[in-house]
N, C-alpha and C positions, 0 to 999 in steps of 0.2 A: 665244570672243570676249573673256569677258574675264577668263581671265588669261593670254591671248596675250602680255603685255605683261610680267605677275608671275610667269611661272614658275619665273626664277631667283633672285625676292625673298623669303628664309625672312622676314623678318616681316609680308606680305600674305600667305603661304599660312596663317600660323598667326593671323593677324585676321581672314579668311575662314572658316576653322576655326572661333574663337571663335565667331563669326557664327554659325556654322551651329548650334554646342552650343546658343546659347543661344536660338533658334528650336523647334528641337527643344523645350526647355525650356518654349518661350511655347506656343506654336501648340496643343497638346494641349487646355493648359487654357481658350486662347481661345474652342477649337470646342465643347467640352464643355458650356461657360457660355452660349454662344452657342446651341445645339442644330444640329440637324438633320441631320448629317451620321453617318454608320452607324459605328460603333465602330473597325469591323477599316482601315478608310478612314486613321483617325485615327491608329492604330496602324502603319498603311506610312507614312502621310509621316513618323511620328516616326524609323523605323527608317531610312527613307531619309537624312533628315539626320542622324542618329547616325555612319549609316555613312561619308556626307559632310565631316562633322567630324574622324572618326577619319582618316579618308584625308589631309584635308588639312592636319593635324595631324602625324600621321608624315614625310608631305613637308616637310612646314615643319625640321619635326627632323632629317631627313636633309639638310635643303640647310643646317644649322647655323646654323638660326634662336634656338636654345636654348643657345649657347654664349655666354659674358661674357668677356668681359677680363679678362686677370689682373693684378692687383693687385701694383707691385712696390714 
C-alpha cells in the first residue's frame, strides 16, 4: 500500500531507504537504553531493516535515482 504509488519514483525509494538505515541506526540503541526486550529480538529487527534499506536503496539506484545532470 504504500509505495503502490512510488514504485517508479528513484528519490522515494531511496528516502524510504534512508528511513529505514537510520532506524536501523536508532531503534537498537532505543530498546537497549530502554530495557526489556531479549538481545537476539533486537538484533532481527536491526537486520531486518538493514536488509530493507539495502533493498530499497539498490532499487532506488537502479530506477536512476543517483544519477545528476550533466553540467554543460
Amino acid at each position: 500500500m504504500l509505495l503502490r504509488n512510488r514504485k517508479k519514483d528513484p528519490k522515494a525509494m531511496i528516502r524510504l531507504g534512508m528511513l529505514a538505515l537510520a532506524a536501523s541506526i536508532v531503534i537498537p540503541w532505543l530498546v537497549t537504553t530502554r530495557g526489556g526486550l531479549g538481545e537476539g529480538l533486537v538484533d532481527g529487527v536491526k537486520g531486518g531493516l538493514l536488509g530493507m534499506a539495502l533493498a530499497l536503496l539498490i532499487w532506488g539506484a537502479r530506477l536512476g535515482g543517483f544519477n545528476r545532470p550533466q553540467k554543460r
